[in-house]
C-alpha positions in Angstrom: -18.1 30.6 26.5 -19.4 27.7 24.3 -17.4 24.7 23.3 -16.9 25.3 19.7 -18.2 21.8 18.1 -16.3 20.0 15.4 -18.7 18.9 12.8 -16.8 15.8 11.6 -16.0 14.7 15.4 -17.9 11.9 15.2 -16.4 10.4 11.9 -12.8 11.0 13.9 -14.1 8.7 16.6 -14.6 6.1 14.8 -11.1 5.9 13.2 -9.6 4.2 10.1 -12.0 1.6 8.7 -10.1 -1.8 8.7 -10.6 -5.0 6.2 -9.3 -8.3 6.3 -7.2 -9.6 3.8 -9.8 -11.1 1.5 -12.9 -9.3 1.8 -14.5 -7.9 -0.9 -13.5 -4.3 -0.7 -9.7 -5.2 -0.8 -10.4 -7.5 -3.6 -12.0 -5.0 -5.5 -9.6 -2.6 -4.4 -6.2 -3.8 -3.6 -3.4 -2.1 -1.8 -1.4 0.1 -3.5 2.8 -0.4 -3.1 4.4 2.7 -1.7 6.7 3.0 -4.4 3.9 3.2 -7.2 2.2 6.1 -5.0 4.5 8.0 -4.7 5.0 8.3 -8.8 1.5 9.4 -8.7 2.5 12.9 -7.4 6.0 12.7 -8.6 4.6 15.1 -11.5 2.9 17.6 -9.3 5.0 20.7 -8.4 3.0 22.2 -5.7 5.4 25.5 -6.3 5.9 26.4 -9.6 10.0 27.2 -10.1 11.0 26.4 -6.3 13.1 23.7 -7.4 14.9 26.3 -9.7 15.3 28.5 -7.5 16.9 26.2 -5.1 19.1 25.0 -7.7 19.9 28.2 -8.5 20.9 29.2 -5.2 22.9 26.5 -4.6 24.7 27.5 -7.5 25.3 30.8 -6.1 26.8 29.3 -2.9 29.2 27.2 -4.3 
């Protein structure tokens, strides 16, 4: 049996590109606070009505 091969292995070997502080690619693109990011997706409901449903069951339970 063949060793099924990944095609992005080699891009996973190389691992998370790093920068220092003051290079040009953090300057042009600076870090982004935790707290702003996650308002980014705040909006997104990945399942429509799940959090009325759960509301609603709580509801129910109580």
């Amino acid at each position: 049996m063949e060793k099924e091969v990944f095609r992005y292995s080699e891009v996973l070997k190389r691992g998370k590109p790093t920068h220092e502080d003051f290079d040009s690619f953090i300057i042009k693109h600076p870090r982004m606070p935790l707290e702003k990011r996650a308002k980014i997706f705040l909006p997104f409901d990945a399942l429509k009505g799940f959090s009325e449903e759960l509301a609603l069951r709580e509801q129910n339970n109580l």
